[in-house]
N, C-alpha and C positions, 0 to 999 in steps of 0.2 A: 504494500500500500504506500509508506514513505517514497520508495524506489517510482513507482507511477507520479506520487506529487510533481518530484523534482522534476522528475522528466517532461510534466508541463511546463511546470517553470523557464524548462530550459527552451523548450516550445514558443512559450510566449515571449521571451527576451527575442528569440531568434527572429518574430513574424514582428517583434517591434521595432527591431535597427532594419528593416527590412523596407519599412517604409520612409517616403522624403520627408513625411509630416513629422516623424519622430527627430529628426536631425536637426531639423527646423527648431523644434522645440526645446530639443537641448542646447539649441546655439543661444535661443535666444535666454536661455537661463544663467545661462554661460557669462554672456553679455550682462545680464542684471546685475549680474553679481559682480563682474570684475570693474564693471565703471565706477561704481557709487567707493570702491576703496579706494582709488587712486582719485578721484574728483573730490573727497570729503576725509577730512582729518579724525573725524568721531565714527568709527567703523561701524558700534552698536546703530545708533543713529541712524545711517545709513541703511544699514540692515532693517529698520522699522516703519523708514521711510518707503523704499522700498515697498516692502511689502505691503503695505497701507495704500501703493496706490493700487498694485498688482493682485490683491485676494482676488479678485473675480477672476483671472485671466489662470489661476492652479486649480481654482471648483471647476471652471467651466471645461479649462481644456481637455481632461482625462475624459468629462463626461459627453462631450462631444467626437472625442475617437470612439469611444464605446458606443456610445448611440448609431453614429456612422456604422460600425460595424456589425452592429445589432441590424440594423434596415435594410442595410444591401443582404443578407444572408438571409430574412425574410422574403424580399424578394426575390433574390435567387433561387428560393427554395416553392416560393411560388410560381416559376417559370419552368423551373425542372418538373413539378407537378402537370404543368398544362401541354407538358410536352407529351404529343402523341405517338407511340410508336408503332411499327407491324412486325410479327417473327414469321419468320421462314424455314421451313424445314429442306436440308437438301435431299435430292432421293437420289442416290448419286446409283449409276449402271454399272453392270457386272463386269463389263469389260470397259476401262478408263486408263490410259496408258499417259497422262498427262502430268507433267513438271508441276512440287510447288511454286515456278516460274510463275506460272499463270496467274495461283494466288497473288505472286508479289504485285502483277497486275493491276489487279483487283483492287488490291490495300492503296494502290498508288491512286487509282481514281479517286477513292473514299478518302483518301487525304487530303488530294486538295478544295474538298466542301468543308474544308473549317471557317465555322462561322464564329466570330471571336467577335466581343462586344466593342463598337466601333467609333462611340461617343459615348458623352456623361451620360447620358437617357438610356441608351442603351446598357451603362453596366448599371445605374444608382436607380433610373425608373423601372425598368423592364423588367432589371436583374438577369439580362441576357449572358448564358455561359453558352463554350463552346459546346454543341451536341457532340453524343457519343454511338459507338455500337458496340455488338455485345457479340462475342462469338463462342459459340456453347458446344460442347459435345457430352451427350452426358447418357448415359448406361441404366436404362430400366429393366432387370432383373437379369444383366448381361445384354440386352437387346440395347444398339447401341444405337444414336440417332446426332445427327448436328445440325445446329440450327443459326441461323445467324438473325439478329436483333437488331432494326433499324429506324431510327426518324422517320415518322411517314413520308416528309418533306422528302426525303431521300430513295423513298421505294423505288422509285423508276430507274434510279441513278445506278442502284445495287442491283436490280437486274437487269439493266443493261448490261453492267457490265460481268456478270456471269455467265449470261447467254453469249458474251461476244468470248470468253477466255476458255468456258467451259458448257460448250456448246451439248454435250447428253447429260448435263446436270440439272434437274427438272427443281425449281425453287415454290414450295407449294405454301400459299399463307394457311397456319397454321393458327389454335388459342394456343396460347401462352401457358404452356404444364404450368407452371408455378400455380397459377389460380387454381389447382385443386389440391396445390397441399395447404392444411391451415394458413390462417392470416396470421398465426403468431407461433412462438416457439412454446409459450405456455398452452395453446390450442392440441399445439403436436401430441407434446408431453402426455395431454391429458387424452390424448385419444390411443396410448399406447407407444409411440413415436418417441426417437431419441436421435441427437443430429451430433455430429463434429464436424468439423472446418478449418482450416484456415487460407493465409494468403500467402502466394509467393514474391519474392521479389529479387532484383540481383543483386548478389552480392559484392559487383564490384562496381566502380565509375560508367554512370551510362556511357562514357565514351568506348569502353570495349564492349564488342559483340558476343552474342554466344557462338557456341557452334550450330551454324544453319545447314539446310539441304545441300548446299553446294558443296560444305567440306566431306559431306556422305557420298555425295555423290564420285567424288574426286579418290576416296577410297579402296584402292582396288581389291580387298577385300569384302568391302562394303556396298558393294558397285549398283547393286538394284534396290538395296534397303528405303523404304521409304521412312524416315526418322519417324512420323506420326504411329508408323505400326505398332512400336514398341507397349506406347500409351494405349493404343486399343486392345491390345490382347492382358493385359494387365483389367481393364473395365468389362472386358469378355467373360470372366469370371465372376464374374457380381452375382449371389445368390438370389434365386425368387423374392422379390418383397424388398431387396435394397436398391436405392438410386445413390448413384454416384456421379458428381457432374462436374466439367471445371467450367467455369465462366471466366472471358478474357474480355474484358473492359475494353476498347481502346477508343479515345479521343484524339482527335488530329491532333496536331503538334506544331508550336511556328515553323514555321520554314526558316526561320534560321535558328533553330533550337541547337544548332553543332559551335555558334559564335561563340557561347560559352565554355569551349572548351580548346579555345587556341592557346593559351599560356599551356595547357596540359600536354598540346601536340608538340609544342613549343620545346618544353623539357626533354618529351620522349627524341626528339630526334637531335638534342645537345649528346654529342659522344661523351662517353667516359676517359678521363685523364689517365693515361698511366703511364708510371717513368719506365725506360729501356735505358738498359746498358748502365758504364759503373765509369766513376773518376770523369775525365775531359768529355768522353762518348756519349754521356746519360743524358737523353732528351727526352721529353713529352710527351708521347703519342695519342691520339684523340682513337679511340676502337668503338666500337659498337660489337656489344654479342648478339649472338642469332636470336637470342628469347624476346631479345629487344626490337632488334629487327623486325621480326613477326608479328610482335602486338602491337609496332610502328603501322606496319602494313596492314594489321586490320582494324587496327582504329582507323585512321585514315579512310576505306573505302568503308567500316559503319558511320562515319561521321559525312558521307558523302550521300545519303539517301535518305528520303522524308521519312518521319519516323511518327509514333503515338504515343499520348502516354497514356499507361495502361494500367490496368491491376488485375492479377490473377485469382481468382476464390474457388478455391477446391470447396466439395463439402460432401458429405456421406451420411445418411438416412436410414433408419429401418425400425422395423419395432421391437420395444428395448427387451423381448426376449431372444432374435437372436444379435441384437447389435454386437459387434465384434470391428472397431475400429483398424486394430493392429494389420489387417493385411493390406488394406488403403494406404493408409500411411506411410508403409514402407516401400509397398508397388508405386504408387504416385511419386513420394520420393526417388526411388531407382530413377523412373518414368523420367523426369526431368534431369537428373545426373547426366544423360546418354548427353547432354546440351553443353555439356562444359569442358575444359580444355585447361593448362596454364598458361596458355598465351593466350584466353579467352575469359570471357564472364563467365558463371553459374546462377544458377538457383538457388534460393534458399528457403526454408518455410519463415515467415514474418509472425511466429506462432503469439508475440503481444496482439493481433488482429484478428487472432483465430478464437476460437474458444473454451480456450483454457485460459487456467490462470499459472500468474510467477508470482514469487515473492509472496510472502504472507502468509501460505499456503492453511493454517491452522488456522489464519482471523476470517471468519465467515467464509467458509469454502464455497458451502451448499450455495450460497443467497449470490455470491459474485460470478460462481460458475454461472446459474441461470440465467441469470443478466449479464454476460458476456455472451450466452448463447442466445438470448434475446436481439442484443444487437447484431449478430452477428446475422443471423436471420431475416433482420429489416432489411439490413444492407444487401445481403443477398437475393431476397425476392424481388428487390425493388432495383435492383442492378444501381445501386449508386455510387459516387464516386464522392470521394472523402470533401466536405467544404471546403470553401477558397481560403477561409482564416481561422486561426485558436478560436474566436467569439464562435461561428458556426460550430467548430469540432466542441466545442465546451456544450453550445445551446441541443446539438444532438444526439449529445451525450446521455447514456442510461444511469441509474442509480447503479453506484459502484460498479459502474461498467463505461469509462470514457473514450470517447471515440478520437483518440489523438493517433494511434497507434498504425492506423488504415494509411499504406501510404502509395502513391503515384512513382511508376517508375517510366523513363524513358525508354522505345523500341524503334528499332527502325523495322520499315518494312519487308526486308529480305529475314530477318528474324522471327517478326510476326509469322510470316509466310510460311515459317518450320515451324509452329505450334499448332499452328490450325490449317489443315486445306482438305479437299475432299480426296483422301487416300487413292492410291493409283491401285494394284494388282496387290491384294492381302489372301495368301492362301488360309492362313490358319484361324483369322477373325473374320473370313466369311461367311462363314452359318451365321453371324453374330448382327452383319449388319441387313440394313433395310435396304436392297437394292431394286432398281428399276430393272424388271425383265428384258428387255430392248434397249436397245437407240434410239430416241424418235428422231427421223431428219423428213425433211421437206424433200419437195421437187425440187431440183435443178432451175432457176431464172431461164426465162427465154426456150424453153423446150418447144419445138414446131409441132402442130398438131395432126394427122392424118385422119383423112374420113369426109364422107359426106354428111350434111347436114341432116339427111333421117339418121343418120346412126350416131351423132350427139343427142338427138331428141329424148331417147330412150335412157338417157343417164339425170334426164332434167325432170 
């Protein structure tokens, strides 16, 4: 419990030098204070003077940042609300011989409709954030299904462009499973039902990549493996009565969300010093090692493509007589390992987000367990993405369950593009999935017609 305070603490200092209004404010206190000692000989004085003229300007201003951040995250939250979306299920065919290429495709179209608040009105009236999508694969008793989550605004956009990448991929509007599990986690509970979760994140500088399809594919080992397989024959196994699902957030990203990380590229390609030779001979030399070399080389080309940011939430279901967590955990986990490298990002679980508890463990277990697993479930039915400030993460916080902990990571799209796409040739998790019998294609444009006009009749 102490361990979570601080960590807000440390939260709120960080979102506070974060802003220009804060910089502002201490300069200008800065300034109160340092004029009146050098312009007046009686320091108390000064000091009373001061202040005397100044009370209203220490009440007002905290409660004017606060308020401010009280109303935008109100209305923020009433815009995320009015946002309509549709889900889609793919039925993806039995025979698909197609590149996550395609996905990255796909993710590159859906990137550049980031719509980002573009005036006052737009962030402070509207509360307009950027929209998101939601990309799901998730395992109903082993029966495995994925679905992709979209802005209505944007229906037309997402299947264009699936029909145009992945032409026998059939996108069918679908209700939204979530509406028939409980509206709450105490719902669940009480109907027999018991959940775990948590969120992934990487564990190093979004500037390095993980390992994506290309490095699989480059494998000559590895040479037809589709990376997504591994993850489907691990949810293949899901016993009658569990669902097992991951949800991948992703929100376009600025377009230039890689600026922030030139000092970093900067370092990486500064060689290391090292002396040669001994007495008159002994010089300098500038080297560069291979490990270095390489994470040069892939930061470089992940910092070179539009990315999202995203968040990961695994989560596992079933009724609490046979709940059984431990093989989830460890399969999912493995599941994402296959994605990491040393000269590359990994995974990791973000288990303060999930629902379990740290620290305390003996001070109210039962009551904070719940309400972690509460929030944890809002968030995830509701596909939300953590608020823009500590005032939102503090205001949608549960009783002894605070929502600081959910956090956004960056991804570029050749990444994304290896966690989710509609699997190419899977011999062993094919009984598992839902596939389209056929191919549908069209006729051919332009095909010449033969026949006389009584022998069209007959077709009309």
């Amino acid at each position: 419990m102490l361990k979570d305070f601080l960590n807000h603490i440390v939260v709120f200092v960080e979102e506070f030098f974060k802003k220009e209004e804060s910089w502002f404010f201490l300069f200008f206190i800065a300034t109160a204070i340092v004029i009146p000692i050098f312009a007046v000989n009686d320091l108390w004085a000064a000091i009373l003077s001061f202040m005397s003229l100044t009370w209203w300007f220490w009440i007002c201003s905290p409660l004017f940042f606060l308020l401010r951040a009280v109303i935008l995250h109100v209305r923020q939250e009433r815009f995320k609300r009015g946002i309509s979306t549709v889900l889609f299920e793919l039925h993806i065919p039995r025979e698909m011989e197609k590149s996550p290429k395609s996905m990255e495709q796909i993710l590159s179209t859906l990137q550049s409709l980031r719509s980002a608040p573009r005036s006052v009105g737009d962030r402070y009236i509207k509360g307009k954030v950027p929209l998101w999508f939601s990309f799901e694969l998730v395992s109903f008793g082993g029966k495995m299904r994925f679905f992709a989550r979209t802005p209505e605004e944007s229906k037309n956009v997402l299947e264009a462009a699936f029909f145009s990448y992945y032409t026998d991929v059939e996108l069918v509007e679908v209700n939204d499973y979530m509406d028939a599990l409980p509206k709450s986690f105490g719902e669940l509970y009480d109907q027999g039902g018991e959940l775990w979760g948590t969120e992934y994140i990487l564990a190093r500088e979004a500037a390095y990549p993980i390992k994506t399809y290309t490095h699989f594919e480059n494998d000559s080992e590895a040479k037809q493996i589709d990376p997504i397989s591994n993850m489907l024959e691990i949810l293949g196994k899901v016993r009658q009565g569990e669902i097992v699902g991951i949800h991948i957030l992703a929100q376009p990203a600025d377009s230039k969300w890689a600026d922030e990380w030139e000092d970093f590229v900067a370092e990486l390609r500064t060689p290391k010093v090292v002396d040669v030779g001994k007495g008159e001979d002994k010089k300098s030399v500038p080297v560069h090692s291979p490990g270095k070399e390489e994470s040069l080389k892939e930061v470089e080309k992940n910092l070179s493509k539009p990315a999202f940011e995203s968040i990961i939430r695994v989560f596992y279901s079933s009724p609490r007589t046979m709940f059984a967590d431990g093989y989830v955990k460890s399969g999912i986990s493995g599941a994402f390992n296959q994605y990491s490298s040393p000269a590359f990002n990994s995974f990791k679980s973000n288990s303060d987000a999930g629902t379990g508890i740290s620290g305390f463990k003996f001070f109210m277990k039962g009551k904070r367990t719940n309400y972690r697993k509460e929030l944890f479930f809002h968030n995830l039915r509701n596909r939300t993405l953590p608020p823009e400030s500590w005032v939102g993460k503090l205001l949608s916080s549960y009783l002894l369950a605070f929502n600081f902990a959910s956090k956004k990571f960056i991804i570029n799209i050749e990444s994304l593009a290896t966690l989710f796409h509609p699997p190419a040739s899977l011999v062993l998790t094919a009984p598992h999935m839902k596939r389209v019998e056929s191919r549908k294609t069209g006729p051919q444009s332009g095909l010449d017609i033969f026949g006389e006009e009584k022998e069209i009749e007959k077709f009309t």
